[in-house]
ChimeraX commands (.cxc) that place a marker at each C-alpha (Angstrom):
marker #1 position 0.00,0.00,0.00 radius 0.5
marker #1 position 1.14,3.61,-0.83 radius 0.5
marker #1 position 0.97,6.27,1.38 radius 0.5
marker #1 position 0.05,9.83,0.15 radius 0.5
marker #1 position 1.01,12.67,1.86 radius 0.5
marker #1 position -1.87,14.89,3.13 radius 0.5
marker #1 position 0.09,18.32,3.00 radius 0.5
marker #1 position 2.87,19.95,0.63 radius 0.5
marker #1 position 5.23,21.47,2.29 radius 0.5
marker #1 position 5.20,25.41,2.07 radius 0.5
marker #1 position 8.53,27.24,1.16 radius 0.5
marker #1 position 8.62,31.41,1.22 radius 0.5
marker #1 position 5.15,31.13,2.97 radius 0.5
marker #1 position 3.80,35.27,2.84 radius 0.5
marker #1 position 3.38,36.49,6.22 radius 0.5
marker #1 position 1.10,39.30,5.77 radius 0.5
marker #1 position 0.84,42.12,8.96 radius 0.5
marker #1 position -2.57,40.61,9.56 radius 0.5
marker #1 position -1.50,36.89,9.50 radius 0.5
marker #1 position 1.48,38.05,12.32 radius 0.5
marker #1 position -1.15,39.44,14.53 radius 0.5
marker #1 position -3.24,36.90,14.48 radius 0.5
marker #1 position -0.37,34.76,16.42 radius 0.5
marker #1 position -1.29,36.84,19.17 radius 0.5
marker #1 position -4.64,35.22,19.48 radius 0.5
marker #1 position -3.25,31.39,19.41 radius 0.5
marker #1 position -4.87,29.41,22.49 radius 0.5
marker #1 position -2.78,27.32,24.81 radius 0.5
marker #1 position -3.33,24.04,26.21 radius 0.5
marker #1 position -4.23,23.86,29.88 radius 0.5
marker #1 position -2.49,24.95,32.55 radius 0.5
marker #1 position -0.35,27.18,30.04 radius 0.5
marker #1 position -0.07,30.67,30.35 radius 0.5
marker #1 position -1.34,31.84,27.40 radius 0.5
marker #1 position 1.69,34.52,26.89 radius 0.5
marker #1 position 4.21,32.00,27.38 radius 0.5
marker #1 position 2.50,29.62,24.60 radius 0.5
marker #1 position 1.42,32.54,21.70 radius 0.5
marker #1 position 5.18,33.49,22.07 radius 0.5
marker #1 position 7.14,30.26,21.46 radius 0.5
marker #1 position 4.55,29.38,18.91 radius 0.5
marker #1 position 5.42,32.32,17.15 radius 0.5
marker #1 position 9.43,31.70,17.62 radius 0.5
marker #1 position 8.57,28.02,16.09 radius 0.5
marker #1 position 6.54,29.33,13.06 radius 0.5
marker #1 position 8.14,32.89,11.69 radius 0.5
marker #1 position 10.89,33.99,10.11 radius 0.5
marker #1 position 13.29,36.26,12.15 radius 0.5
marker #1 position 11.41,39.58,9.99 radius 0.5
marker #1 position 7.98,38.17,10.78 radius 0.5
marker #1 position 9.50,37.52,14.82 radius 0.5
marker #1 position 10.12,40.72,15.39 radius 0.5
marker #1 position 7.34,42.38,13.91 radius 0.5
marker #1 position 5.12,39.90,16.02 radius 0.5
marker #1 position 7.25,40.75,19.19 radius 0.5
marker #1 position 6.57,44.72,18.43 radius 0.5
marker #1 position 2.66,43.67,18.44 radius 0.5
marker #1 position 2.91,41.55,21.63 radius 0.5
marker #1 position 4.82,44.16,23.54 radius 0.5
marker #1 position 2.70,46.93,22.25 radius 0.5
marker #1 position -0.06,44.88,23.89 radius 0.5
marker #1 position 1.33,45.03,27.24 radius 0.5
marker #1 position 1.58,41.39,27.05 radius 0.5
marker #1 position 4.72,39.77,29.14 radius 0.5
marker #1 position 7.82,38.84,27.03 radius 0.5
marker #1 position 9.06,36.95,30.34 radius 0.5
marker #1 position 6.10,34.68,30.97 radius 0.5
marker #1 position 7.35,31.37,31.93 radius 0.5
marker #1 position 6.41,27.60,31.09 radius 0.5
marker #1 position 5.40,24.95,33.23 radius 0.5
marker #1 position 8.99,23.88,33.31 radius 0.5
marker #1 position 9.81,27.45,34.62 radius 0.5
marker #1 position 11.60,28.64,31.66 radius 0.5
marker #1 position 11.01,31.67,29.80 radius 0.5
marker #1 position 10.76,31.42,25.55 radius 0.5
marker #1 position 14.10,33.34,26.05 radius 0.5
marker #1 position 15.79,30.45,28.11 radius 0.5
marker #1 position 14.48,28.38,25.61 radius 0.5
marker #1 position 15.54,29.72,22.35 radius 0.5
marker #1 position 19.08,30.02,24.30 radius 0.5
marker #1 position 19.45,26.40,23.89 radius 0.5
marker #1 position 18.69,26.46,19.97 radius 0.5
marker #1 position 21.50,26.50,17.79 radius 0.5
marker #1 position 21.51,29.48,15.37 radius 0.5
marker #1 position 18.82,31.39,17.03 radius 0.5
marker #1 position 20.90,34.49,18.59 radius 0.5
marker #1 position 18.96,36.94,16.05 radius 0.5
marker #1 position 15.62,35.55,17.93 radius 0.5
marker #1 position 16.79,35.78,21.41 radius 0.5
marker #1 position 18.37,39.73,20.57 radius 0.5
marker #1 position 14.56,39.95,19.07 radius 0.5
marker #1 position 13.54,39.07,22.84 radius 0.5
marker #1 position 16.21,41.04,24.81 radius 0.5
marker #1 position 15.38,43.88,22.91 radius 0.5
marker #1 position 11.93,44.14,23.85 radius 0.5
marker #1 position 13.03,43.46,27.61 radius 0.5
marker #1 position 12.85,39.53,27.55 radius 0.5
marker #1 position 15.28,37.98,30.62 radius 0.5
marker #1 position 16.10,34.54,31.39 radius 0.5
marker link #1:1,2 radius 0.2
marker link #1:2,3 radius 0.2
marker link #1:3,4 radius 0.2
marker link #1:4,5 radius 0.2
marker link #1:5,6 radius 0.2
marker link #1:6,7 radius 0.2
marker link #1:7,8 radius 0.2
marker link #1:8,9 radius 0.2
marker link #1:9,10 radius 0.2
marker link #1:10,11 radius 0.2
marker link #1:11,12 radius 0.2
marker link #1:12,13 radius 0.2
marker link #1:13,14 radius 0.2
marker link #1:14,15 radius 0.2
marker link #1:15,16 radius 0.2
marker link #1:16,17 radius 0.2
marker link #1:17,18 radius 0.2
marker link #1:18,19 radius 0.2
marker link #1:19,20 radius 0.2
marker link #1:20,21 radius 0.2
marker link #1:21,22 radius 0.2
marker link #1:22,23 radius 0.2
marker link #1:23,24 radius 0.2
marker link #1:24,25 radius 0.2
marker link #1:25,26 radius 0.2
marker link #1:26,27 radius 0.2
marker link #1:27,28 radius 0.2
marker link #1:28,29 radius 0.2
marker link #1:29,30 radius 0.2
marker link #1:30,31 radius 0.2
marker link #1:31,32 radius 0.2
marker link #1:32,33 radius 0.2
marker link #1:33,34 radius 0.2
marker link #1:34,35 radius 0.2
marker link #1:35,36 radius 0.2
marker link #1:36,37 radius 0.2
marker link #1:37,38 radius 0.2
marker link #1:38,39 radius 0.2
marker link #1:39,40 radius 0.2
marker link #1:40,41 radius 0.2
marker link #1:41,42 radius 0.2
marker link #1:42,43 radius 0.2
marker link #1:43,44 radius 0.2
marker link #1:44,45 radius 0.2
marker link #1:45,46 radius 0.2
marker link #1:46,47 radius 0.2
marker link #1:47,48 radius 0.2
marker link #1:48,49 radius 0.2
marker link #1:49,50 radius 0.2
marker link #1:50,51 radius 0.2
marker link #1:51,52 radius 0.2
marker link #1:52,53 radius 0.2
marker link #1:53,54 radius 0.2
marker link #1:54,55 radius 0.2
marker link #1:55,56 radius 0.2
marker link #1:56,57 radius 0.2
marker link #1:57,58 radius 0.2
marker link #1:58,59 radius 0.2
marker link #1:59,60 radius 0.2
marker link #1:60,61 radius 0.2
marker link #1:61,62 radius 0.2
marker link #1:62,63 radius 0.2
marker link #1:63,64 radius 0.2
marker link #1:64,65 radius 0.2
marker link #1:65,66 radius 0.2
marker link #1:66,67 radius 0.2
marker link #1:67,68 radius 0.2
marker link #1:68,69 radius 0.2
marker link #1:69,70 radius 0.2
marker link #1:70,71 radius 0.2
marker link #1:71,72 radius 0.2
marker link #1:72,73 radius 0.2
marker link #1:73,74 radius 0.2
marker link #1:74,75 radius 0.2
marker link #1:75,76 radius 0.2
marker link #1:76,77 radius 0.2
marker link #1:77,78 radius 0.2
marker link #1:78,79 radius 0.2
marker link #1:79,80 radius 0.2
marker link #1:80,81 radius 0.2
marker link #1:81,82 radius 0.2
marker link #1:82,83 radius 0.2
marker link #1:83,84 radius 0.2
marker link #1:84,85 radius 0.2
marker link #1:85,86 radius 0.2
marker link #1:86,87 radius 0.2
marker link #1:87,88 radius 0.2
marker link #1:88,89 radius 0.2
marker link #1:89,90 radius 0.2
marker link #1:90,91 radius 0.2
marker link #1:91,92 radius 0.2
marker link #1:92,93 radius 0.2
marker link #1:93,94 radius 0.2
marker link #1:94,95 radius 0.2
marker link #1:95,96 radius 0.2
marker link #1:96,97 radius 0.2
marker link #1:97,98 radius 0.2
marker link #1:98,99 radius 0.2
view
């Protein structure tokens, strides 16, 4: 039996400024505070450009760039532990993320 794969894969995917903001109305899983989740979700899905235009919105919000997981760690911490992701986590620090 062949398997068919249910979804292309997307390469250059447009990020319009309305697509960006609507990351800042993603829903988190329980006992997940909800800034925490809309901000790693948005590390995992944008482009650096698209990152920090998101981060502007989410700041400009009042929401809090150091929310914390339920492991304790900030999106910050985390990212600090990817390889290649220094442009993200000066993204964060510049916007007054801490670990």
């Amino acid at each position: 039996m062949v398997l068919k794969k249910d979804k292309e894969k997307v390469l250059d995917e447009v990020w319009t400024e309305e697509r960006v903001k609507d990351f800042l109305n993603v829903k988190p899983a329980e006992d997940v505070e909800a800034d925490f989740h809309t901000l790693l979700k948005a590390y995992q899905a944008m482009r650096l450009e698209n990152f920090e235009e998101f981060v502007g919105f989410f700041v400009a919000e009042g929401r809090n760039v150091n929310a914390k997981g339920p492991d304790g760690n900030t999106v910050l911490s985390i990212i600090k532990t990817h390889r290649k992701s220094d442009e993200y986590a000066a993204v964060l620090e510049k916007n007054g993320a801490t670990e």
